[in-house]
VODRENSE-721160 format. One record per residue (C-alpha): y, z, x; residue in one letter. Coordinates in steps of 0.25 Angstrom, whole numbers, plus 5000, padded with zeros to 4 digits. Layout:
BEGIN
YZXA
...
***
This chain:
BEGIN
540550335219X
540550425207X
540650315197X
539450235204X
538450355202X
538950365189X
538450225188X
537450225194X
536950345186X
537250275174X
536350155177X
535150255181X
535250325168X
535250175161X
534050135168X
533350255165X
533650235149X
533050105151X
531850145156X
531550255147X
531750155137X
530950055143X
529850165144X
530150205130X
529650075123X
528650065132X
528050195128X
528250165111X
528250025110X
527249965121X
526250065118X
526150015102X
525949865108X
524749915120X
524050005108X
523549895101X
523149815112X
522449945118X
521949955105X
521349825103X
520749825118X
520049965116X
519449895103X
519049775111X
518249865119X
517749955110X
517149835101X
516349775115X
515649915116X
515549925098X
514849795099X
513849835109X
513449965103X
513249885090X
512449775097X
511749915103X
511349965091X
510949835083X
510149815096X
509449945093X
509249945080X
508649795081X
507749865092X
507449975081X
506349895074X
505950005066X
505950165062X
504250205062X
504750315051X
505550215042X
505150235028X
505450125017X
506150215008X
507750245010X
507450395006X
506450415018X
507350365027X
508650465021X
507550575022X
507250535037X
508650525040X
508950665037X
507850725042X
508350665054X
509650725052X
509250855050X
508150865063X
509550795072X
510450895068X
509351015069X
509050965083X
510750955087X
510751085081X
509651135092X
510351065103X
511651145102X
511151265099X
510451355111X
508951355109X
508651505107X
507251485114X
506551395128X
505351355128X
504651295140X
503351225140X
502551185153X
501851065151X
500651095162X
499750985152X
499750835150X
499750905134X
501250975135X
501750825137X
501250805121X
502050935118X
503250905123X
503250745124X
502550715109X
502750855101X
504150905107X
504750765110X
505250805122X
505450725134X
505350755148X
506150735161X
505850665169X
504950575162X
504050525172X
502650585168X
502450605184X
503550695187X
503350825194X
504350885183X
504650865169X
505650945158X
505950915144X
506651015135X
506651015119X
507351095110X
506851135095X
507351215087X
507951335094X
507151325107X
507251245119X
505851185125X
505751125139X
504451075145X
504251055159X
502950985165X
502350925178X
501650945191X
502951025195X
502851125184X
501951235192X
501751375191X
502751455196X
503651325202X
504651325193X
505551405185X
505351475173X
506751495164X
505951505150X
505351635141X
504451545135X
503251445141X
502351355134X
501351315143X
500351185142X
499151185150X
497851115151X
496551185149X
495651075145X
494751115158X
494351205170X
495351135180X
496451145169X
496251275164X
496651325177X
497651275179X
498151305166X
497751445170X
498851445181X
499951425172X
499651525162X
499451625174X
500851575178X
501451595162X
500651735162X
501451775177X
502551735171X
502451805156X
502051935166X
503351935174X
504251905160X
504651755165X
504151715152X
504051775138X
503051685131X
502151585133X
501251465125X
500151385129X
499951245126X
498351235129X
497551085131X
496351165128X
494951135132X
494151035123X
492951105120X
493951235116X
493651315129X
495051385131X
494551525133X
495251525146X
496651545139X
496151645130X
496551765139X
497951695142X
498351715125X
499351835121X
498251885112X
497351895122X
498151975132X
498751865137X
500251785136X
500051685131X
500551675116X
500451525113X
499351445114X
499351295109X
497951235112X
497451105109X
496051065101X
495551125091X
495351285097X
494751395087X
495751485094X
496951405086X
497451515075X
498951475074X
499451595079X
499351605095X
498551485096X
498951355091X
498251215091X
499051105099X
498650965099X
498050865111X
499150745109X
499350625117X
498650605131X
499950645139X
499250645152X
498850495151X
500350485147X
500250455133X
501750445128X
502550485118X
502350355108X
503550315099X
503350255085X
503550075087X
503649985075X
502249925081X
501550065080X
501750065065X
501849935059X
501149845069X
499749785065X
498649855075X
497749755078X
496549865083X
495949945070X
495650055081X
495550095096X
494950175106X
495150195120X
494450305129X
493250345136X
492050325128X
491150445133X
489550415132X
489050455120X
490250515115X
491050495101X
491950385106X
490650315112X
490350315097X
491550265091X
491450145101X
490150105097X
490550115083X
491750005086X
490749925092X
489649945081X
490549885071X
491449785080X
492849865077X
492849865092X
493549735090X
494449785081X
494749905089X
495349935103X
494349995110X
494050035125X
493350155130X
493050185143X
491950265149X
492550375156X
493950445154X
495150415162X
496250545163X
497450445167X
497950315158X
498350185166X
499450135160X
498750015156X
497850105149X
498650185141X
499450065137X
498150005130X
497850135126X
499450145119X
499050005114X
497750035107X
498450155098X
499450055095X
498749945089X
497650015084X
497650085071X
496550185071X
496250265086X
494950315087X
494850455093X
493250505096X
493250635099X
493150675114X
492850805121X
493650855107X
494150785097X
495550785098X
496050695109X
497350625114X
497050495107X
497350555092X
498650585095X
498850445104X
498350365093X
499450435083X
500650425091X
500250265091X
499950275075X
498550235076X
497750315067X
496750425075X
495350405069X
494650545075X
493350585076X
493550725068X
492250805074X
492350925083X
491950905097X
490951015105X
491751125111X
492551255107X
493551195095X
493651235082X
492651205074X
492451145059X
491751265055X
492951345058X
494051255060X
493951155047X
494951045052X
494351035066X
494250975073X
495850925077X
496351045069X
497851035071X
497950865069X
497050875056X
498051005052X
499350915053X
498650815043X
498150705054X
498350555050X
497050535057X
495650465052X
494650565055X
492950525056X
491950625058X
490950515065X
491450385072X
490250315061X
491550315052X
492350235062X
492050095055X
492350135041X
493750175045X
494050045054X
493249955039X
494450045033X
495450015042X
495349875042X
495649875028X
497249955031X
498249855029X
499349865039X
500449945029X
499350035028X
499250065042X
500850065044X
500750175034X
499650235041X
500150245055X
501750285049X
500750425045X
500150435058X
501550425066X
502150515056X
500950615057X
500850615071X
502450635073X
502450745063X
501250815070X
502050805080X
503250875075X
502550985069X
501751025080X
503051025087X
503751125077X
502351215078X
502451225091X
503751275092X
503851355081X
502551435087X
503351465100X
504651505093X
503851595082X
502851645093X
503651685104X
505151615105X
505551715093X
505151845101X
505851785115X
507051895120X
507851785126X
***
């Protein structure tokens, strides 16, 4: 019995010795032999996925027609390249490091869509137009913007979790003007109870200059109001407190955001000029359609004026509208109730030259006598790109001229105007900013 188990001990020890060396080469040899195969199998499906991404990237790059700021010269495009560099790495930089400052801006007029949309760059969420509630947030620099916006945005209905406000309001008449009057009643309850510690204005002023009504709302006068931005040319502008803004794009009609195409800047326009509007009797664009007529550049430009004006685009009508800019090179701008108007900023953002009637209009607004460059102070400031005419009699002499610009001369001409019209864009940008953080960010306790 003894020997047996002794056997049988034997035997289960020799079993044992065999599977540990089974397992053994199993575990050093096998696994040499599987790696390659593994190897070559992982690199089978690595290359599917590598070939895609490369016919990804050739596909984008075919669909990449064109850069609108490529120059010919290969030092341009080394300048452009670092440049690049350098505004990337300043704007990582500003998102890993904590903003020292916020900023909120209430966007209670169609005009706060152009500062934040076309000036900041910002987007908002969500980005239906007709939302009851939209948000966006920028950074620059070393302060954090947000901007809220839409029919939700009420006095008192929402929260207030910022020291600093700009506000943009409408004051372009009587029914505006009240309302506009609520939210700075709001601000001022607000600044009285220490819920905020400063506050801007961002102003559509009235188009004869009336705006006393705010006058009494300004830090200087009593007031809390330390900032204002106001649009047209005001005699109260002194770059100090006061501070002139520019009208931009017709937001309200839904004018969008345009990007540069490889058409916009090197197609042939086949309309020397346009003009689309209302045509008031008697008035200045009145006169610049009968001109056309006179001499027959009707034909040659895109022309349709209607008789009274119409508040909302159709989206028939604002397609046409896009498509006149487009494949016109000169835009016609009359002067209106003042001179400065939604189309001269529409017609750069599409490159077509802005051919404006440079008079003052009645009213309130600076005038030649004091104000040399008015009208249209700030464009004519930042070195506008822009034909300007004293009397619409001069119209045929620059369409006889214009006629005789070969098309490199226009590529040329409207590469100047985008260029322009961005870079105005971008300064008014670091103005703005750099007015709230030297005006009243600095002296902020938080």
């Amino acid at each position: 019995m003894r020997l047996l188990r002794k056997r049988l001990c034997c035997f289960l020890c020799a079993v044992y010795c065999l599977f540990s060396l089974y397992a053994a080469y199993h575990f050093f040899f096998g696994r040499r032999s599987r790696a390659p195969a593994a190897a070559s199998r992982g690199l089978r499906k690595a290359a599917a996925p590598g070939r895609e991404r490369r016919g990804r990237d050739q596909s984008a790059l075919g669909s990449e027609e064109w850069n609108p700021w490529e120059g010919d010269e290969k030092i341009e495009l080394q300048q452009r390249v670092k440049t690049n560099l350098q505004i990337l790495n300043k704007s990582t930089k500003g998102k890993l490091e904590k903003p020292d400052h916020s900023v909120q801006i209430w966007g209670k007029a169609a005009i706060g869509l152009y500062l934040w949309e076309h000036i900041f760059e910002g987007t908002l969420d969500p980005i239906d137009v007709t939302a009851q509630w939209r948000e966006g947030k920028s950074i620059v620099g070393r302060t954090q913007y947000s901007f809220i916006t839409g029919p939700a945005v009420v006095p008192g209905y929402f929260s207030i979790d910022v020291n600093n406000v700009v506000l943009v309001l409408n004051g372009r008449e009587k029914s505006k003007i009240f309302y506009a009057t609520q939210w700075l009643l709001y601000a001022q309850n607000l600044v009285q109870t220490q819920k905020l510690q400063h506050l801007a204005v961002v102003l559509l002023g009235n188009e004869h200059c009336d705006n006393d009504w705010i006058l009494h709302f300004l830090k200087r006068n009593g007031g809390f109001v330390e900032l204002l931005f106001i649009i047209y040319d005001s005699p109260w502008i002194n770059d100090m407190d006061i501070f002139q803004w520019p009208l931009g794009v017709a937001t309200y009609r839904n004018f969008p955001v345009v990007e540069a195409s490889w058409s916009m800047l090197y197609g042939e326009r086949p309309y020397l000029c346009n003009f689309l509007g209302t045509a008031y009797e008697n008035s200045s664009r009145q006169a610049v359609i009968n001109i056309l007529k006179q001499d027959g550049n009707d034909k040659l430009c895109w022309v349709s004026a209607r008789e009274q004006w119409q508040p909302q685009e159709t989206n028939e009508s604002l397609k046409n509208y896009q498509d006149a800019l487009l494949q016109s090179d000169l835009t016609l701008c009359p002067v209106g109730v003042n001179t400065e108007c939604y189309r001269i900023y529409e017609a750069c953002s599409y490159g077509s030259v802005p051919v404006v009637e440079d008079v003052m209009t009645p009213g309130r607004c600076g005038n030649t006598s004091v104000h040399h460059t008015a009208p249209l102070q700030l464009l004519k400031s930042m070195g506008a790109p822009f034909i300007f005419i004293k009397n619409w009699k001069e119209l045929p002499a620059v369409l006889e001229k214009e006629k005789t610009i070969n098309l490199q001369e226009k590529i040329q001409r409207r590469k100047i105007l985008l260029q322009w019209y961005q870079h105005f864009k971008t300064e008014l940008k670091m103005k703005f900013t750099s007015i709230l953080e030297s005006s009243f960010l600095t002296t902020n306790k938080d």
